[in-house]
C-alpha positions as CSV (number, residue, x, y, z in Angstrom):
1,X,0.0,0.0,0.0
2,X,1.1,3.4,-1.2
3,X,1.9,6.1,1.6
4,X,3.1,9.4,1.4
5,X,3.6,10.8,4.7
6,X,4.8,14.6,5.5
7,X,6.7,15.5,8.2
8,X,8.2,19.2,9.6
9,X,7.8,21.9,11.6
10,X,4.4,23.6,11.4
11,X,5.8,27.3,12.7
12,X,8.4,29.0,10.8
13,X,9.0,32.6,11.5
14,X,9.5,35.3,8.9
15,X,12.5,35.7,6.8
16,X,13.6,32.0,7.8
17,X,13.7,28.7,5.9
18,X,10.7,26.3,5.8
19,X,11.9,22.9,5.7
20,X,9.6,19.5,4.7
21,X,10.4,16.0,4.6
22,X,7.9,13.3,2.4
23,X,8.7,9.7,3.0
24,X,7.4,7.5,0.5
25,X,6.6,3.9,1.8
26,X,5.4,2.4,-1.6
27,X,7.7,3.3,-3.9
28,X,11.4,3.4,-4.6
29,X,13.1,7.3,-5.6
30,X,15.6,5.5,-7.5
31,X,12.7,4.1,-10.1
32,X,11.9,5.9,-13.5
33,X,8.2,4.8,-13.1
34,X,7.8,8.0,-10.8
35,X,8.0,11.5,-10.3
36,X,7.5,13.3,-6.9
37,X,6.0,17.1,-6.0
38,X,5.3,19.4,-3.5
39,X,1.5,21.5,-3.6
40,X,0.4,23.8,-1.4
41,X,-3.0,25.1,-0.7
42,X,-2.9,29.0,1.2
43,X,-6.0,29.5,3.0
44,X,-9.1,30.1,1.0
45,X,-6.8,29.9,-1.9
46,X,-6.6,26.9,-4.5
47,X,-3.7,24.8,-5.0
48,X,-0.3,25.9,-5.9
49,X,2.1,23.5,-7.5
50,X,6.1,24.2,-6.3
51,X,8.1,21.8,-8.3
52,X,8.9,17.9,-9.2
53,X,11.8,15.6,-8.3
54,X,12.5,12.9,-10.8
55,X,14.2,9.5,-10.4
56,X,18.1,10.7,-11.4
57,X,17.5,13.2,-9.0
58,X,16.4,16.3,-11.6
59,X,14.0,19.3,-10.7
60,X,11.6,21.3,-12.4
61,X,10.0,23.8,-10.4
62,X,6.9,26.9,-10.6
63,X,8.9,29.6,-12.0
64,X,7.3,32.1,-9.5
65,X,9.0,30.2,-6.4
66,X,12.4,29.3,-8.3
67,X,14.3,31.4,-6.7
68,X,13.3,30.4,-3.2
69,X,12.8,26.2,-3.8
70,X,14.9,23.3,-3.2
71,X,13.8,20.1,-3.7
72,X,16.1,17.1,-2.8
73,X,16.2,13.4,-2.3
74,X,17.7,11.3,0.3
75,X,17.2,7.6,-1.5
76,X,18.6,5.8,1.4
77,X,15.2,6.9,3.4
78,X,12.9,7.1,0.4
79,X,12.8,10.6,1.2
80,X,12.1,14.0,-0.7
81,X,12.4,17.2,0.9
82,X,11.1,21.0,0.1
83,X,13.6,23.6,1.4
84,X,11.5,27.3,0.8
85,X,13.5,30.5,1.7
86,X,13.0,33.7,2.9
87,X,9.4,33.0,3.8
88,X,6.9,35.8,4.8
89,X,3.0,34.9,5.7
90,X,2.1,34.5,2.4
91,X,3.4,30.8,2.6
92,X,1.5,30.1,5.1
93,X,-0.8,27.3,3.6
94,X,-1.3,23.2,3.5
95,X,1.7,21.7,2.4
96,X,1.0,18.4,0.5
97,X,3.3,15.7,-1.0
98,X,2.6,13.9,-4.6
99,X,3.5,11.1,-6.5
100,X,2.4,10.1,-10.0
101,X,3.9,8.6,-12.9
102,X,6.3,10.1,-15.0
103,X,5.2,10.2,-18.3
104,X,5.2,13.7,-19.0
105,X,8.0,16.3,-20.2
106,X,9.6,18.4,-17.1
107,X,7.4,21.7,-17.9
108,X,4.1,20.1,-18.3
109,X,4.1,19.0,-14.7
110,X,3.4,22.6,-13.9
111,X,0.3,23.3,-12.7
112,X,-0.7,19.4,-13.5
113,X,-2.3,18.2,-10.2
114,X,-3.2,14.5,-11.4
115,X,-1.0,12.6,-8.7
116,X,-1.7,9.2,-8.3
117,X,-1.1,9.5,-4.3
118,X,-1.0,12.0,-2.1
119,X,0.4,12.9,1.7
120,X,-2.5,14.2,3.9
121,X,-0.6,17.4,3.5
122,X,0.8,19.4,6.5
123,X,-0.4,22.8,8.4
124,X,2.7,25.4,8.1
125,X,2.5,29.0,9.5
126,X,4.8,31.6,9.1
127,X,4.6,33.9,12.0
128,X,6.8,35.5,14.5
């Protein structure tokens, strides 16, 4: 059975780095079948896709958070993480994990929310 499963801090303050952790438990990072995101819903806002980690360890991510994303992988764990900078209370939202196959090219996973599985998604606040 297929479980994404999120894991951080839910209070950052302002200005600091938000930092995420997504353990898969039914798949491995190191398979080509996959690709793996991070989402997040703001409240009373829709969902905002941040960016895709693929198999050899390659990113793709929303052009408007570029400059502040970091996605990784720790294939040991079965692990991806989101590193977001600088954060103010704007990303204050829902912070959800994804996995779906990879079948598409690295630009058309933006914006796509068809995952196959998702995490139950996380609560982060940024507040001093």
């Amino acid at each position: 059975q297929v479980q994404l499963q999120e894991s951080g801090p839910g209070l950052v303050k302002p200005s600091q780095t938000l930092s995420l952790t997504c353990t898969d438990s039914g798949g491995s990072m190191t398979s080509s079948l996959y690709a793996w995101s991070w989402i997040r819903q703001p409240p009373g806002k829709g969902l905002e896709w941040m960016g895709v980690i693929f198999y050899d360890g390659s990113t793709y991510y929303n052009p408007s958070l570029k400059s502040r994303t970091s996605i990784s992988r720790d294939t040991s764990k079965n692990q991806f993480s989101l590193q977001l900078r600088s954060v103010t209370p704007e990303d204050t939202a829902v912070y959800y994990c994804a996995r779906r196959k990879s079948d598409l090219q690295s630009e058309d996973y933006y914006n796509n929310y068809e995952y196959d599985y998702w995490g139950q998604g996380t609560q982060v606040t940024v507040s001093s």
